[in-house]
N, C-alpha and C positions, 0 to 999 in steps of 0.2 A: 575106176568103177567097173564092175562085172558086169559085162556085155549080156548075160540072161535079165536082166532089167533095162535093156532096151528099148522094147517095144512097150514100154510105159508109155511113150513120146506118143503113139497113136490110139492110146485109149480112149482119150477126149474124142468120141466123135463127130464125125458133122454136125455144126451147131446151123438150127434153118433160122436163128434171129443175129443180128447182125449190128451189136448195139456199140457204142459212139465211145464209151468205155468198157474197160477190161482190167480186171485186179492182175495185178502181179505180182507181188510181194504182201498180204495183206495179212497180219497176224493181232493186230491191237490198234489203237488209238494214235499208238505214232510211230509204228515201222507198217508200213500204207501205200504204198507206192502201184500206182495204176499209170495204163496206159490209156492216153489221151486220142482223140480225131481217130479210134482204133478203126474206122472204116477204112481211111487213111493207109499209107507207106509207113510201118513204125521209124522210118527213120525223117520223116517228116517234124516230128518235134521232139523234145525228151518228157518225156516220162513226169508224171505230178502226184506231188502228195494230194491226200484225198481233197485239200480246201483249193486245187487248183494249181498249186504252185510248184515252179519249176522243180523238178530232182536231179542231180548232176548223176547220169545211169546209162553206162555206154557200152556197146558190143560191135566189134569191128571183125572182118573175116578178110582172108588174104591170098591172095591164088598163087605160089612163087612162082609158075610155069609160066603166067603172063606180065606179071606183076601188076593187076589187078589189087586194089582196095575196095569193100564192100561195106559200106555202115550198113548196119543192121537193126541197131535201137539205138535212138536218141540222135543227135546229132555231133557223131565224133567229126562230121567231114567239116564243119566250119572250121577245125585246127589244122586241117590240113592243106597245103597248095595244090590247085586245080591244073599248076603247068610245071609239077612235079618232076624233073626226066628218069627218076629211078620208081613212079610206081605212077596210076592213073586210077584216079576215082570214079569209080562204076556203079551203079545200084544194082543188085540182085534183080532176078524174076520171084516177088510176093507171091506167093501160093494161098495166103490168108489164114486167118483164126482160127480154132476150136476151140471149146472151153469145154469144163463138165462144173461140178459142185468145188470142185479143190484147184481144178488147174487150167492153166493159159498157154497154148501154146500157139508159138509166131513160126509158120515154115516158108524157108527160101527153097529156089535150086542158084548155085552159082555155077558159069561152066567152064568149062578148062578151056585151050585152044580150039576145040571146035563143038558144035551141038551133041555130040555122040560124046565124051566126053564133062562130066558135070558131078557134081555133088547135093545132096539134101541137106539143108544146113535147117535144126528144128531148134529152137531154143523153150525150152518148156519151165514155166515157171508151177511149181508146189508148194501150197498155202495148203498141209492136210490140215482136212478133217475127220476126225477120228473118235467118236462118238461112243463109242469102245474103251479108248485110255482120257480119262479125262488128263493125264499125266504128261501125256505126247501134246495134247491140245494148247496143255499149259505154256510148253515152251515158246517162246518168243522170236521165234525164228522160220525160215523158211528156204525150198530150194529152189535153185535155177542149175537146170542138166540138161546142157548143149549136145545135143544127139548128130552125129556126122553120118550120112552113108554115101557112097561113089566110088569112083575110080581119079579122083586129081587130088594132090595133097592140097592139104590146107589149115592157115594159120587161125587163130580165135584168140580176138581180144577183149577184155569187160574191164571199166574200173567202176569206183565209185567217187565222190567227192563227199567234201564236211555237210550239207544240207540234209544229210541222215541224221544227222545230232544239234541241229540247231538251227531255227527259223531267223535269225539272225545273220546275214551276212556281214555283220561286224565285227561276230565274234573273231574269236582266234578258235583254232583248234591244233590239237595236237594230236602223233598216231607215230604208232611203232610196228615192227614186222615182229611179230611174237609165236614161237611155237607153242603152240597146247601142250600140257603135259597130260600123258595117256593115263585113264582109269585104270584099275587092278593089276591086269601080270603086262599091259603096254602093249597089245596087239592090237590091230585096226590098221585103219589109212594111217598114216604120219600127215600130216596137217602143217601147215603157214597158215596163218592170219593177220590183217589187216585188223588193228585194234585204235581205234579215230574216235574220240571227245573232244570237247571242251576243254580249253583250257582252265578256265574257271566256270567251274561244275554251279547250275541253281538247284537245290532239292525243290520237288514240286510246283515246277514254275515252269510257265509256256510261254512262248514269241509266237505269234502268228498261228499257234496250235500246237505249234511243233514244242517236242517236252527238250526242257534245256537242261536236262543232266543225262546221264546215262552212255554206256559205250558201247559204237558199231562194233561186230566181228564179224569180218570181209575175210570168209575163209575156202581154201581150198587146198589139195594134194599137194604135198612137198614136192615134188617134182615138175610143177610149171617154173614158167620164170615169173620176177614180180619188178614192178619199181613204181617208187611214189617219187612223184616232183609237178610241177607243173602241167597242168592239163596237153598244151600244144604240143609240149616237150615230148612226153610218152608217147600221142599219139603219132607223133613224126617218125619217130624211135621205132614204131610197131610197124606203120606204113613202108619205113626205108629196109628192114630189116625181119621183115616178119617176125621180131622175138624182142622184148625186152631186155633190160641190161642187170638186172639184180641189184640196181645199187639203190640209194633212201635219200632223197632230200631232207636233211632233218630241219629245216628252218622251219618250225611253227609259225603259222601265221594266221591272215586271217582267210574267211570261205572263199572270197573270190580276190583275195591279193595273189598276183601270177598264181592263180586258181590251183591251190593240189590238188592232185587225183589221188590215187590209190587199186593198183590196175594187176594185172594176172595177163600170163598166154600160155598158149600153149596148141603144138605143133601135130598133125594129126597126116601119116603118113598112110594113104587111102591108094597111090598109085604103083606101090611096090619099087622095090630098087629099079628092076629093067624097066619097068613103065614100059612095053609095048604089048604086051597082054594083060589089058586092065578089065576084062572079066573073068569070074564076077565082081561084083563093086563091093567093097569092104566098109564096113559098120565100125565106128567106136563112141565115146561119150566121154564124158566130165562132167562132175558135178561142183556146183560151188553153194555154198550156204550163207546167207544173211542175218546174222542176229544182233538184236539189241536188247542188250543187257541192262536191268536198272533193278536195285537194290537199296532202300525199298522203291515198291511200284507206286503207294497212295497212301495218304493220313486219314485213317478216319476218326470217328467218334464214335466208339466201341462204348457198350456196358462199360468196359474197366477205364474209358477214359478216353482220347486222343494218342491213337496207336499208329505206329511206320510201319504198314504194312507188306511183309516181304511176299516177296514170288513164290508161288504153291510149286515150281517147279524143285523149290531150292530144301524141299524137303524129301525129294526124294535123291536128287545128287546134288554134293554139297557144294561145289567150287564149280566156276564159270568154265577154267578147262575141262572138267571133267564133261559138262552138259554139250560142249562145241563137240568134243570128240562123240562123243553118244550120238549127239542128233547125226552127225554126219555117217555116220555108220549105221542109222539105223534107219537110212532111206528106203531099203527096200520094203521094211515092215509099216511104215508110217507111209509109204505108196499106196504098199495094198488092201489097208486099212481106209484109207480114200477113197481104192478105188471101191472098194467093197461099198460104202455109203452112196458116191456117184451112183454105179451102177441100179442099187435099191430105189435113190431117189428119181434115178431118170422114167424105173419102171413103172412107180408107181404115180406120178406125174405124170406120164403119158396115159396111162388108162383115166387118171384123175380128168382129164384135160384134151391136150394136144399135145404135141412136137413142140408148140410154142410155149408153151407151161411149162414142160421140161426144162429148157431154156429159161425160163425168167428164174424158174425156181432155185436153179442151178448157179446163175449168176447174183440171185440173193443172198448164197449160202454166206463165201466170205465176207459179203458185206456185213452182212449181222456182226459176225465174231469178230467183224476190224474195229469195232465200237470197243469190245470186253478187252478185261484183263483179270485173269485168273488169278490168285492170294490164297492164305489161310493157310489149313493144314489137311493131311489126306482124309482125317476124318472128319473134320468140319470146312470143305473151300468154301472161299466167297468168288465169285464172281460179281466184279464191279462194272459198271457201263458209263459209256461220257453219252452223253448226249450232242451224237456231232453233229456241226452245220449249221444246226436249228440256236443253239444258244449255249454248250459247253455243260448246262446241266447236269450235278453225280448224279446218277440213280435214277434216272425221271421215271415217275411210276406209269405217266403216261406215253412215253416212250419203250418203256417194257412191255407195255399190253399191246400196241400194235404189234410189237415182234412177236408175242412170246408162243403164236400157231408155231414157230420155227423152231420154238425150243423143248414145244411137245412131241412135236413128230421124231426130232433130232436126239434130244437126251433129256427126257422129264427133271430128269435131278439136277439138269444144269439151271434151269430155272427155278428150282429150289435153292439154288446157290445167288442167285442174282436177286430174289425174294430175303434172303436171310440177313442182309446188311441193313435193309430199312426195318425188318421185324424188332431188331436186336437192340437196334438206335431206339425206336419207339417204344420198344417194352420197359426200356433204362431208364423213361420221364425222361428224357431229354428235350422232347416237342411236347408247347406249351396246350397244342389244339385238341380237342374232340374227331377230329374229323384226319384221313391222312395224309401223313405230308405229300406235298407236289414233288419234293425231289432231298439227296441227302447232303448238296451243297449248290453254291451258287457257281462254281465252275470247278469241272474235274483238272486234277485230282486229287483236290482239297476237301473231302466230307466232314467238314466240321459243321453241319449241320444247319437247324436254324433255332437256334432258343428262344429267339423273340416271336416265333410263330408267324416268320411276314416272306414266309416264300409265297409264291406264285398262287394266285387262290384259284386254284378249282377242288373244291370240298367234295362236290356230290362227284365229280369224276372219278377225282382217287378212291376216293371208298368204295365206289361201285368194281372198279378196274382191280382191286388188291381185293377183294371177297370173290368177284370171279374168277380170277386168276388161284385161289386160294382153293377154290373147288376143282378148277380141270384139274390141277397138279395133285389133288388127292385123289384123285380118280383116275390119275396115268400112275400114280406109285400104287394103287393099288392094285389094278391088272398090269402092272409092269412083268409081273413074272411070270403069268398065262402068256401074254399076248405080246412081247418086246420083237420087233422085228430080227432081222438074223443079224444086222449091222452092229447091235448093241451087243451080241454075242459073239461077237468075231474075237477070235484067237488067234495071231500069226506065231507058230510053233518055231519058226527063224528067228525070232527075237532074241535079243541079248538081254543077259540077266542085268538086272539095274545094281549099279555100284554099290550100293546102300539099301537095306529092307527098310519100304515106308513104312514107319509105325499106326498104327491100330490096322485095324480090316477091310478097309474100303479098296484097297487095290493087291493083286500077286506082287512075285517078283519080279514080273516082265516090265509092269507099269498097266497091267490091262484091272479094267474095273473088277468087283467082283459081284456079278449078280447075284439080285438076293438077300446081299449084308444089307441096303438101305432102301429096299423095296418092299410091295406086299400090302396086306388090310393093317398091319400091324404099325409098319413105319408109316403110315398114311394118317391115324390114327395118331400116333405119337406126335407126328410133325402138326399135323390140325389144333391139338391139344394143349402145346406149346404156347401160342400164340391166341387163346380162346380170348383174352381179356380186352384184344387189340380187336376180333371180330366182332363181339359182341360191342364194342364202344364206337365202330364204324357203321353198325347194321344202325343203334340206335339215332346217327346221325339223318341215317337214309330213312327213315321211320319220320325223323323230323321234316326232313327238307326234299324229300326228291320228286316225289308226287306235283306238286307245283316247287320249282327250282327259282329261286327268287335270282337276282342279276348276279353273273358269273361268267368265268370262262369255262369253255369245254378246253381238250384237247389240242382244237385248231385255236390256239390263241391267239394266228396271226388275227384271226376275222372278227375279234372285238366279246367285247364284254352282250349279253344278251340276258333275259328273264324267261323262263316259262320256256326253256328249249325241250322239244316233243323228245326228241334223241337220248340229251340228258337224262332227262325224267324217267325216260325208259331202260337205260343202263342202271341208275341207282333201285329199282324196282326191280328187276333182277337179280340186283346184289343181294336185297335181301332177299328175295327165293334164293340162291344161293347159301344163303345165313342159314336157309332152312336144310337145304340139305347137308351142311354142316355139323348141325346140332345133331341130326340125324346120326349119322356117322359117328358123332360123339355118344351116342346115346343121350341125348338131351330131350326125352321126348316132347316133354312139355314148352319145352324151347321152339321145337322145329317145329308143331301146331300150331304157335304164336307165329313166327315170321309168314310160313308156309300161310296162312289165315289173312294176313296184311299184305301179303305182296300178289295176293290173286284179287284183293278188293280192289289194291289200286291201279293193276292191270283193266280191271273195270272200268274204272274211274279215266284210263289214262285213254283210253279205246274214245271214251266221251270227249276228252279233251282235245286229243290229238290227231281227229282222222277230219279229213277233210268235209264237207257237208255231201256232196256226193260220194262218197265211200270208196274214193280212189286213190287216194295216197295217202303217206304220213304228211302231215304239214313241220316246217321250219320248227315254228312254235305257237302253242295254243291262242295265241290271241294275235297270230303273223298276218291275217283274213283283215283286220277290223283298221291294224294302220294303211292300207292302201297300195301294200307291196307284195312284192313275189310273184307279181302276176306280169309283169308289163315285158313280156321276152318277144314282141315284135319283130327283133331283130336274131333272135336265134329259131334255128330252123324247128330246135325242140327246146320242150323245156329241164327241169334240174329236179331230180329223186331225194327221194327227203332219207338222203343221206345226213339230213336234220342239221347243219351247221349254223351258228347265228354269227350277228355282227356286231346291229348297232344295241345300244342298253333299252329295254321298254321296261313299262312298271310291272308290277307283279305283286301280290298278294301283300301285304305288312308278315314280318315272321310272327308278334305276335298272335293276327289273325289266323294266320295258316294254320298255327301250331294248336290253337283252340278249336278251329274246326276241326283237325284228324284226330285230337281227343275225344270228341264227340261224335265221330265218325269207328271207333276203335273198335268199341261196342258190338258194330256192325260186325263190323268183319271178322272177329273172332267166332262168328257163328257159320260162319262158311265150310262145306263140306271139301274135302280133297277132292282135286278135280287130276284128270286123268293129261287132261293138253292145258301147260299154260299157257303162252302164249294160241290164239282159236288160228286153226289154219288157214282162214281166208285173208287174214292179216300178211301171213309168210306170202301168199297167193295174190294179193292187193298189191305187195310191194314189189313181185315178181314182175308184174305186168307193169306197172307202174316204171320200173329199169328198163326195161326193154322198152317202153316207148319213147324215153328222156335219152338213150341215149346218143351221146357225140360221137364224132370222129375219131377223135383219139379216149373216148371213154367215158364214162356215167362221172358227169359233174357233182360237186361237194354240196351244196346248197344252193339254195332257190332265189340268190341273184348274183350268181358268176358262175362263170363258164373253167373254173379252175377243178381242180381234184386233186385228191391224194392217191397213189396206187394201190399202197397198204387196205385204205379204208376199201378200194373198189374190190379187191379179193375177200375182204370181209364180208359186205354183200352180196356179192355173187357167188359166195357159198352155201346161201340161204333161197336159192332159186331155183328154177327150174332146168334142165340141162340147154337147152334151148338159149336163154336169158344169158345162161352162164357162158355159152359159147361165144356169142355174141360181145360182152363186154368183155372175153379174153381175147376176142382176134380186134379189138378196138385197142384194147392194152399192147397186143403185138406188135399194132402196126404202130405204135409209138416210141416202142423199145428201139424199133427199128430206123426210127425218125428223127427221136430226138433222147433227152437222158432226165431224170432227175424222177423225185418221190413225189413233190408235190409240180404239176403242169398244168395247163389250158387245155381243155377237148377238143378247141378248135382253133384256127389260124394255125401257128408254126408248129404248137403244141409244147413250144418255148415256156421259160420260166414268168408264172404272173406278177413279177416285179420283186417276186422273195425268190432267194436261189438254197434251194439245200443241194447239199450234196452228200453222197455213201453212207447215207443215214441207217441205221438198224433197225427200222421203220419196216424195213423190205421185209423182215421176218412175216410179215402180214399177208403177203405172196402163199405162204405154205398155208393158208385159213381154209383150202380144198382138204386139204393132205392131216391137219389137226381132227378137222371134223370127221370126217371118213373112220377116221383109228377113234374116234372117244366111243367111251362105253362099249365096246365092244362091237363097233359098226352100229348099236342102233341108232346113233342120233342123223347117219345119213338117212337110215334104211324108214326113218318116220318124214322126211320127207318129201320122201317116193310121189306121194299125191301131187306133188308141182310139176311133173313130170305127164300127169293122163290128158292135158288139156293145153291148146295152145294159149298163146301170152294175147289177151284184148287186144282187139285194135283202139288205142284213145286218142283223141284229138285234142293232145295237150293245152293247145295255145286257147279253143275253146273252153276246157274244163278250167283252166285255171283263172280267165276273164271272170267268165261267172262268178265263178268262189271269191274275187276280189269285189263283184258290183253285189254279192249277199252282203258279203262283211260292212261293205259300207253304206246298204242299207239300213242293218241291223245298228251302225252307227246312229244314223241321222233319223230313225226310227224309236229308239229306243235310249240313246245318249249314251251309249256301253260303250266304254273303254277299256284297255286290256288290263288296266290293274284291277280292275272291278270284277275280275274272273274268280 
């Protein structure tokens, strides 16, 4: 590798949050691979896929001057002996982390015979992101370039083992030394790989998460040495000899029968022949690449039926060698395409925030995109999403709307691509319901849908969530090409021509997007247009039911079925302003009058339902006062922001009653004049203060009886506040990231998991809800809520205001005999 790429290894700057994991390898749903206890020694554990579980992922360094061995990641030193007489097992001096949006880097010093003497050993792992080529993003792979500098030679060793292709340690696998054959006229690196499957391949099938077909490529420079055999065996081999033996144990077996590896070294001569003038200290590199190839990636349920859907990568080069050699060659440009996005989002994250928001934002990035997997064709990709951690869900619609701040600020069209698979399904009458589906299968990556109409019921969520979302994304494609930041226009003029012209217009020959072809008032307009008979058949759902929301789940599905959630009721009433500015856009006048008409009456109406009797917060749900709860937090120091979540089921309205009253209620409000603020801003201003007095230690709790949160939902509100508020709940979010790890946690004690555990959920896209809002409309929708900003946040004395509001409600009970269905 060419030493002017370098100094890649120090781009990642000082990170000031200091979080417990760290991605290293993260490009999809099951090539994932993080580092664990990262506060930790990385050579304290190995390496885990994202559910937790062990990864066989090792790098060892090797001093001959001393004969020193150094593990580095994972734990190669359990294969080795402690009372060795040809080498002695040492730990480096950790220098520690940096991260940015793309990359992980772990730096040592090891030193030769004495202090003056030593080496920088950095090993830098690259998950780009490249927002720019949707074509580079596609690929399924990723790098790790071990950066040397000093004055002592020194050796470097990595393997992998089978647990990249199979959550199964039963299996068997098998794996061969394979060279790439070169694209076009055969110039580039010359290449080895490491090519490790299955032996008996499952199409679309998972063990423990992990996908059971598909095959590793464990590649790097024909000129290291290589050898697979048994785990102990290499690393004894590397320890005794600083260099492996080139030879292959071909016994197939199984993952951890005398454990194979699958390993590389290579020799780095930093102290010159004479070695007695070893300044200045000499620099070199290597890089090694990771990919997991699968062909096809997912089934779905397409219009045309139950399709194997292949890799969007594999339309622009056609054959696996050919994309190994590409990717690896094409490190430099898919660096500086990262680094270009890093660097935009650090900048604008810190003005957004803090140092600390940089940070979060930055470590949310590849979590998101370790969820997806790119498909389709240049002119029409899909992006698909699993739903990890939480339940394996294809598509969850309610899974996309928390991320999807990430995929506006990032690439509008990619959420147009993650949008277009459940559009496409439901326009086909494949789903039996009125209302949209919860998700596009019951476990990725099988989207065969649900015909019998009995996925996951939350009706008024989906519909509110896929009509708002239906609106940002027409309103980012349509100032996409006034207002696209510089990252989305990045050209790197070093780039190699692609092997193959992608056919239609969406990308050059480089693989870089082409702005413009699917941007604009025009494609915004078309794409709205598309899909009008699925808006209008969601909006009339919300028309029906969201105003009082009869028993349902939200989103948080762990916390139970509920009636009459204030939250709910307020998303789907949105949706349809949403419908209105839809119809808008369409030109539908008479349309958007109507929606536009109905969803400011029932913002009326919800204002009556939902605010507390003293006018200080949202309430749980409209009738949460009258059962005798939300009040009793004694024991916490504050109370919980009607971040509106429910749990248990209360009654609610009959749907024929409901649906005869907003009949008769319709009348009304189609006489409503356009008003200039929907939602009034002492609501935005109520719930400002209302956070800022609720909140925790470690952050603004979910709902009004537990002390638990999601982080997604707390960036969701605290982009709706005051600068003050917002600070406040992000150095709470800090001090957590800092503490402890996960998406949903407790604000207070350990800030530990509340009995549910997710992990590297795509949720975190919810993180960027500063960075979404800021860019919509062209800055105005921060720049209107400037007024939360003129006045400091109340002082309220929660635990008082909330007592009361329970001894009214159960007045008004034992007064009156009102119960909450009676609403």
């Amino acid at each position: 590798m060419k030493l002017d790429v370098l100094a890649l290894a120090a781009v990642a700057g000082a990170s000031t949050l200091t979080p417990n994991v760290l991605p290293l390898i993260v490009r999809n749903p099951y090539l994932s691979t993080w580092l664990y206890h990262a506060r930790g020694a990385p050579w304290d554990n190995w390496p885990i896929f994202w559910t937790g579980a062990h990864v066989g992922f090792s790098v060892m360094a090797s001093v001959p001057e001393t004969g020193k061995v150094y593990p580095l990641l994972g734990r190669p030193q359990d294969s080795l002996r402690w009372d060795h007489p040809q080498y002695k097992i040492t730990y480096p001096e950790y220098l520690g982390a940096n991260f940015d949006a793309s990359t992980t880097n772990l730096t040592y010093r090891i030193y030769g015979f004495s202090s003056s003497n030593s080496a920088l050993v950095t090993l830098s792992f690259l998950s780009p992101i490249t927002p720019s080529s949707t074509f580079r993003q596609s690929i399924p792979a990723a790098y790790m370039t071990i950066y040397v500098e000093g004055c002592i030679d020194l050796n470097i060793y990595t393997d992998t083992n089978g647990e990249w292709v199979t959550g199964n340690r039963n299996n068997q696998i098998k794996w061969t030394l394979h060279t790439p054959v070169r694209y076009g006229n055969g110039q580039g690196t010359a290449l080895k790989s490491w090519k490790v499957s299955r032996v008996h391949e499952q199409l679309f099938t998972e063990f423990a998460d992990h996908a059971e077909w598909g095959t590793l490529y464990f590649s790097a420079p024909s000129d290291v040495h290589h050898q697979a055999g048994t785990s102990a065996i290499l690393r004894q081999q590397f320890a005794e000899h600083g260099a492996l033996s080139n030879t292959v144990d071909k016994r197939w077996r199984k993952v951890m029968q005398e454990e194979p590896v699958f390993a590389f070294s290579k020799s780095f001569n930093l102290a010159g022949k004479k070695k007695v003038d070893r300044w200045p200290p000499k620099a070199d590199s290597i890089t090694f690449t990771f990919a997991l190839i699968q062909d096809p990636v997912v089934q779905f349920a397409s219009a045309k039926g139950l399709i194997h859907m292949k890799p969007l990568w594999q339309s622009y080069i056609h054959t696996t060698d050919e994309l190994i050699t590409y990717h690896y060659d094409d490190f430099p440009t898919a660096a500086a395409l990262a680094q270009n996005y890093s660097d935009t989002l650090a900048i604008d994250a810190f003005n957004s925030g803090s140092s600390e928001y940089k940070d979060i934002a930055a470590l949310s990035a590849r979590q998101v995109l370790g969820a997806t997997q790119f498909s389709g064709t240049p002119d029409r990709p899909i992006l698909f999403l699993k739903e990890i951690s939480s339940n394996g869900n294809f598509q969850t619609v309610d899974v996309i709307f928390p991320s999807f701040p990430f995929f506006l600020y990032t690439n509008p069209k990619w959420l147009a691509h993650l949008l277009e698979p459940l559009l496409e399904h439901q326009l086909s009458g494949q789903y039996p319901n009125d209302y949209s589906m919860h998700d596009l299968g019951a476990h990725f990556p099988n989207a065969t849908g649900h015909p019998d109409g009995k996925d996951e019921y939350m009706p008024v969520e989906e519909c509110g969530n896929m009509l708002i979302m239906a609106l940002a994304l027409a309103n980012a494609l349509k100032d996409e090409d006034s207002s696209s930041p510089a990252y989305l226009q990045a050209h790197e003029t070093a780039a190699e021509v692609l092997p193959y012209s992608p056919s239609g217009a969406s990308a050059d020959k480089y693989g870089f997007d082409l702005v413009g072809k699917t941007s604009g008032e025009e494609a915004a307009t078309r794409w709205l247009a598309r899909s009008w008979k699925l808006w209008e058949q969601w909006t009339g759902y919300l028309v029906r039911e969201s105003l009082i929301p009869h028993n349902q789940l939200c989103t948080d599905d762990f916390a139970g079925w509920l009636a009459n959630q204030t939250n709910l009721a307020l998303k789907g009433i949105i949706g349809i302003r949403a419908m209105s500015e839809i119809s808008e856009m369409l030109g539908k006048v008479d349309e958007a009058k109507h929606y536009r008409a109905i969803a400011e009456w029932y913002i009326d109406k919800w204002q009556e339902y939902g605010i507390s009797r003293d006018g200080t917060h949202a309430k749980l749900a409209y009738t949460w006062e009258s059962e005798g709860k939300g009040s009793d937090y004694d024991d916490a120091k504050d109370q919980v922001p009607g971040r509106l979540r429910g749990q248990k089921p209360l009654g609610g309205l009959s749907s024929l009653a409901r649906r005869a009253s907003l009949v008769r209620k319709r009348s009304e409000a189609t006489q409503y004049k356009k008003r200039e603020v929907f939602i009034p801003d002492r609501i935005y201003q109520m719930q400002s203060d209302w956070y800022s007095a609720v909140l925790q230690r470690y952050g603004l709790p979910l709902d009004s009886r537990h002390l638990y949160t999601k982080s997604d939902w707390e960036f969701f509100a605290a982009a709706v506040t005051s600068k003050k508020t917002r600070t406040e709940i992000l150095t709470a979010v800090a001090r957590w990231v800092n503490e402890t790890s996960t998406d949903l946690y407790d604000t207070e004690g350990t800030g530990g998991y509340p009995g549910i555990h997710f992990m590297a959920r795509p949720v975190v896209g919810g993180h960027f809800a500063f960075l979404a809002l800021e860019g919509a409309c062209g800055g105005k929708a921060i720049e209107a809520l400037r007024f939360l900003d003129e006045i400091e946040p109340k002082e309220l004395d929660v635990v008082r205001l909330l007592r009361r509001e329970r001894e009214l409600g159960l007045e008004l009970q034992q007064k009156e005999g009102w119960r909450g269905e009676d609403l």
